[in-house]
NUMARSE-548236 format. One record per residue (C-alpha): x, y, z; residue in three letters. Coordinates in steps of 0.5 Angstrom, whole numbers, plus 2048, in hexadecimal, padded with zeros to 3 digits. Layout:
# NUMARSE-548236
XYZala
...
END
This chain:
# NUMARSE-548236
7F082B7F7unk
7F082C7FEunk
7EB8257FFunk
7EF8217FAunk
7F58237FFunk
7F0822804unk
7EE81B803unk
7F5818801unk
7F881B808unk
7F281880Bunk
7F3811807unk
7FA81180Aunk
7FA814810unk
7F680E811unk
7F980980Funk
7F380680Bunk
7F5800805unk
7EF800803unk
7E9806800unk
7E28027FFunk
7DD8077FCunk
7D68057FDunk
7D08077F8unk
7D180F7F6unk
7CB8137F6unk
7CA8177EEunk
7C481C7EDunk
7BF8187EAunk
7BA81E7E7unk
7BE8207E1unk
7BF8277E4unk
7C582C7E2unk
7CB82E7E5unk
7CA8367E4unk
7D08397E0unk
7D683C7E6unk
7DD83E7E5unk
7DD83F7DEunk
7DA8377DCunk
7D38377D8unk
7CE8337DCunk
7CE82C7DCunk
7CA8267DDunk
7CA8237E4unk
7CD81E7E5unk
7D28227E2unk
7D581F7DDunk
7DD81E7DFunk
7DA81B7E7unk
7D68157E2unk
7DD8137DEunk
7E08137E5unk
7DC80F7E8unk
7DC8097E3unk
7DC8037E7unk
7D88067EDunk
7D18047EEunk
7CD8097EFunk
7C680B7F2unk
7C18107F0unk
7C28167F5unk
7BF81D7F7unk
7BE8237F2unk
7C48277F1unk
7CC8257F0unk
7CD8207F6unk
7D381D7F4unk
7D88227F0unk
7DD8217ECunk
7E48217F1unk
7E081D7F5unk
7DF8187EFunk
7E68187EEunk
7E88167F5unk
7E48117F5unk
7E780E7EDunk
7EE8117EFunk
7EE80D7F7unk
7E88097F7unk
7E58017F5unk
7DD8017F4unk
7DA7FC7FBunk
7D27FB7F8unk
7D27F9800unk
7D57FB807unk
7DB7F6807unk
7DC7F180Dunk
7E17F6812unk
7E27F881Aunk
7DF7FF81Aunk
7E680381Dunk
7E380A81Cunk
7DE80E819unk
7DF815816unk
7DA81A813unk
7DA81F80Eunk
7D482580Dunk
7D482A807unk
7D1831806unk
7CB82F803unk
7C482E807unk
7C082A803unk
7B9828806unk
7B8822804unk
7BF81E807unk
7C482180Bunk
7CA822806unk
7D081E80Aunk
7D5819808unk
7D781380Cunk
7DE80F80Dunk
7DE809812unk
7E6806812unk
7E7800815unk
7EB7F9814unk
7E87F4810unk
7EA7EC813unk
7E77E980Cunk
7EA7E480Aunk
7EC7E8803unk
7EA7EE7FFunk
7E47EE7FBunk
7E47F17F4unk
7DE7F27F0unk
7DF7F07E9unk
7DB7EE7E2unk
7DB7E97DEunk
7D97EA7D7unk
7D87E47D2unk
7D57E27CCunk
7D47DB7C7unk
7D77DA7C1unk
7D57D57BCunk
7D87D77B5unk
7DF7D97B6unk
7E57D57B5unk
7EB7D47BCunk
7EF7D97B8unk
7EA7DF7B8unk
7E87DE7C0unk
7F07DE7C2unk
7F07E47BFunk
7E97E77C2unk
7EB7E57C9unk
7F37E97C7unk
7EE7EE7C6unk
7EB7EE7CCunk
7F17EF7D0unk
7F27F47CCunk
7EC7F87CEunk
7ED7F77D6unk
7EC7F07D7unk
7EF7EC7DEunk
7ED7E67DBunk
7EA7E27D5unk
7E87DB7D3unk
7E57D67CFunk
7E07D17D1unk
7DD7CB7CDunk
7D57CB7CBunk
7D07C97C7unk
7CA7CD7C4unk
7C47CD7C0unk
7C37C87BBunk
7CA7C47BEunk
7CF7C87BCunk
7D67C97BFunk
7D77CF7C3unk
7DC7D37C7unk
7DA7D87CDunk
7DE7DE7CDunk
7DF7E17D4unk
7E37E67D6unk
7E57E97DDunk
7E67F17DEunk
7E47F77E3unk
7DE7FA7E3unk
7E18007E0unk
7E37FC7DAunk
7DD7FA7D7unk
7DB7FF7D2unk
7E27FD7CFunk
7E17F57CFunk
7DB7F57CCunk
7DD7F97C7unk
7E27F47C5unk
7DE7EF7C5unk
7DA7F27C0unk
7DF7F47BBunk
7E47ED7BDunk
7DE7E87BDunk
7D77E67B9unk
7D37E67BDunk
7CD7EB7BEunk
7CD7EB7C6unk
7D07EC7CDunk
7CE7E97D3unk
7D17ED7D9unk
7D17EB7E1unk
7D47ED7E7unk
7D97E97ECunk
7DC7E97F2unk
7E37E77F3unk
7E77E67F8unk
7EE7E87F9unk
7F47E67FBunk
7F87EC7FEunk
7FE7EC7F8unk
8057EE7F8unk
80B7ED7F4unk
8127EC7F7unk
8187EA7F3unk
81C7E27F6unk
8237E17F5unk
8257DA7F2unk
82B7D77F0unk
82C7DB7E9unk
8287E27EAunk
8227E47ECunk
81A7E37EAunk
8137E77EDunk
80F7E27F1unk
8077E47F1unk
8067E37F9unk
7FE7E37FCunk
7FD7E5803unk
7F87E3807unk
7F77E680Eunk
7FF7E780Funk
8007E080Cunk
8037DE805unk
7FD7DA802unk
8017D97FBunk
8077DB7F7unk
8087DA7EFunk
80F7DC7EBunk
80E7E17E6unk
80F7DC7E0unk
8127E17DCunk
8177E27E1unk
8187DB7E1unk
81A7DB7DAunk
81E7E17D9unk
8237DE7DEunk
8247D87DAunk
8247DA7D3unk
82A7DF7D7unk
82D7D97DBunk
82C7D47D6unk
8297CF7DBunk
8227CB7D9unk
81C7D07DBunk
8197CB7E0unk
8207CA7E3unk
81E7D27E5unk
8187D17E6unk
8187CB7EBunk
81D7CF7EFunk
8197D57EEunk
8147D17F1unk
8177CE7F8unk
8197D67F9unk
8117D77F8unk
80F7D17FDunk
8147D4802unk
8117DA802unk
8097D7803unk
80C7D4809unk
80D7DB80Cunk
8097DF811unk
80A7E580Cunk
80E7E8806unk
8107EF807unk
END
């Protein structure tokens, strides 16, 4: 408990926006926690440190527990997976020594904290994709409302064209790392089709927040981007927009044309609050 207390006082303390975990070392030769404190001995990694880290590229470490499972839970609980060392002014550098010895490598953790000037954050995602040529329109807006439900961020269709000249459609569905066991289930049990490409990407975000406009009849949510301090985009919150014209009894794209003059005057902002 007293490192979780620890790790959020220090992550506070610092002010730190944003915590990147590079790849996590896991013991790679199958050896055993021995049994302590009342717990059977277990497999090592430990099984709850492996759940924790769904997500978080791994490596192959030394022998023994190299990560445990309240470090595995920080990094689930604070932390986003960076494969590579992200672009950044290095501002300081913190170490970190535990109790053991090993002699094959010095058992010390590293935290460099600094200020990244990129001109947006960049978050690894997958993609997950399969072709259909035997099932009607009907059935894949069902196993794309499929998808969502399983974690889905995204999901869409693209035209193709398959073996022997049929017409097809390209499946694909856009979701965290840690979503993929879920949405290939459901692409099995919602689609025909007998198997699931996957890939990574990388995207690159805005920096996003939700702020409330006050328009001539109430009040709608804006979704603004930031870029550098600097307001990029702002789009109202459709379903606002028109929940306020069924209230009001004015056409919604009264509203929302006025939703968006009061978007436009926050793009030419330095800044939102």
């Amino acid at each position: 408990m007293l490192d979780v207390v620890g790790v959020s006082a220090a992550v506070h303390g610092l002010g730190v926006e944003r915590l990147l975990v590079s790849s996590v070392p896991l013991e790679a030769g199958g050896g055993m926690l021995p049994a302590r404190a009342g717990h059977p001995a277990v497999p090592l990694p430990a099984p709850v440190t492996v759940e924790l880290l769904r997500g978080f590229h791994a490596r192959a470490g030394g022998p023994g527990e190299v990560v445990t499972p309240t470090a595995a839970a920080v990094f689930a609980a604070l932390g986003h997976p960076s494969v590579s060392f992200p672009e950044m002014t290095i501002d300081s550098v913190g170490y970190g020594a535990g109790s053991r010895d090993p002699s094959d490598r010095p058992n010390i953790v590293r935290v460099f904290v600094g200020t990244s000037e990129t001109a947006a954050s960049v978050r690894q995602l997958l993609v997950m994709e399969a072709n259909l040529d035997d099932m009607t329109p009907e059935l894949v807006a069902d196993a794309a409302q499929a998808l969502f439900a399983a974690g889905a961020l995204d999901v869409w269709t693209t035209p193709i064209q398959m073996k022997k000249g049929r017409q097809g459609v390209l499946l694909s569905a856009l979701a965290g790392l840690d979503a993929e066991p879920r949405l290939q289930d459901a692409f099995f049990e919602a689609t025909s089709t007998f198997g699931v490409r996957s890939y990574r990407v990388s995207r690159a975000e805005l920096e996003r927040r939700v702020v409330t406009v006050e328009l001539a009849d109430g009040s709608v949510r804006v979704k603004v981007g930031h870029l550098k301090g600097r307001v990029m985009t702002a789009t109202p919150e459709h379903d606002d927009v028109a929940a306020l014209a069924a209230r009001v009894g004015r056409p919604v794209r009264e509203i929302y044309d006025e939703a968006v003059g009061a978007a436009r005057a926050l793009r030419h902002s330095p800044s939102v609050p």
